[in-house]
N, C-alpha and C positions, 0 to 999 in steps of 0.2 A: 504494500500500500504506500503509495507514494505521495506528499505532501506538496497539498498546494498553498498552502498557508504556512510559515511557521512562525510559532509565538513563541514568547519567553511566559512561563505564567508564577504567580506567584500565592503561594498557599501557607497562611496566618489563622492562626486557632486565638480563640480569647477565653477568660477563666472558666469556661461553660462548656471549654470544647467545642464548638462552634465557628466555622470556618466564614471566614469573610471572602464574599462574593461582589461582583456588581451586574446590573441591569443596563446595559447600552441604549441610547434614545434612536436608534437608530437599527436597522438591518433584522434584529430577532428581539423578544421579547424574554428569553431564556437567560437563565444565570450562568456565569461566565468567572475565570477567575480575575484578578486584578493584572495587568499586564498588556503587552501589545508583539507587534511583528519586528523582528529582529530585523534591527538596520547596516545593510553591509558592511559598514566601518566600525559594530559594535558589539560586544560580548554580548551572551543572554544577560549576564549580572550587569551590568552598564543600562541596557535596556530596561530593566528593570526598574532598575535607580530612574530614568528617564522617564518613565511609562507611570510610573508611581508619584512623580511630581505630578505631571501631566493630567492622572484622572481623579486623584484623591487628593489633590491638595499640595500645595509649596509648603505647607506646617509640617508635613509628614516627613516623615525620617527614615531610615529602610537599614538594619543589620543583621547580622547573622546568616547571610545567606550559604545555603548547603541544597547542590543536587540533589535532588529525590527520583527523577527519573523522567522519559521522555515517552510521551503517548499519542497516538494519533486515533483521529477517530472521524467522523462526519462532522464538518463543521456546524456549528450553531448559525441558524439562518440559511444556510444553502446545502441541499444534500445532494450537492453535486460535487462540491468539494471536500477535502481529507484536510484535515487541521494538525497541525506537529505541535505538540506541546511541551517546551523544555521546564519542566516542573520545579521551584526551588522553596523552598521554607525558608521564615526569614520572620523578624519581628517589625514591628511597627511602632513608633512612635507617637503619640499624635493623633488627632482625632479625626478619620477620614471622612473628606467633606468631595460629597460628587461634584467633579468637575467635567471641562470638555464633554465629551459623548456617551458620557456614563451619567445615565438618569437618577439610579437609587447605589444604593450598598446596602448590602444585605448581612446578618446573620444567621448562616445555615446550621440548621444542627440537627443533629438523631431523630428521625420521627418527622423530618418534618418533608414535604410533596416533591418526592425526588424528578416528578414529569417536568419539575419548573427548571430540571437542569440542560447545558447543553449536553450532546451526548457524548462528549470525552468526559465530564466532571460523572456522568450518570452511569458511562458501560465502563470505563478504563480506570479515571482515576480514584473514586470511592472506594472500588472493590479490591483495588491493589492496594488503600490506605486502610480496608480493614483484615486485610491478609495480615498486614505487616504491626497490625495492633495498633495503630494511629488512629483511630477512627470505631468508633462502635454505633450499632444500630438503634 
């Protein structure tokens, strides 16, 4: 499966276990992680740094970042194309305020309407974060 798309995406938990998402005003209505498309002169972690000013606010602050892993799946809003997901963990500083093309932020957690995700956070990444004990149902 080859990628038409590829993102850097980034995955933060808060004290409730509960993964921070956003909602894009634009393209799908599906939840998505925080991040964007890797720009040729730039690492996934730079992009990140870049992509997290960008959608969550100039207040926010980004460390700790650590590879978790990379997924591809149908991307959210076209299923005509495969989306790459370079996945990192990473903390947050700051109180993420939607910016640019990101309508809400969301707190995802256990239990709660996995339909509302795109389908790399819903078929790929979930199920690999509760393999690995990261994540419970």
């Amino acid at each position: 499966m080859t990628a038409d798309i590829i993102k850097a995406g980034l995955l933060v938990f808060d004290e409730e276990h509960r993964i921070l998402l956003c909602r894009k005003n634009r393209d799908t209505s599906l939840l998505i992680t925080p991040g964007g498309r890797i720009e040729a002169d730039e690492s996934p972690e730079e992009c990140l740094v870049r992509e997290i000013s960008e959608e969550l606010g100039s207040k926010v602050s980004l460390s700790d970042l650590r590879y978790l892993g990379t997924y591809r799946d149908i991307a959210a809003g076209s299923t005509e194309k495969i989306v790459e997901i370079q996945l990192y963990s990473g903390t947050l500083s700051g109180q993420p305020v939607p910016q640019s093309e990101i309508a809400e932020v969301v707190w995802f957690g256990p239990g709660d309407d996995t339909a509302q995700l795109a389908p790399s956070i819903r078929n790929q990444i979930l199920p690999d974060l509760l393999k690995r004990g990261m994540w419970k149902e």
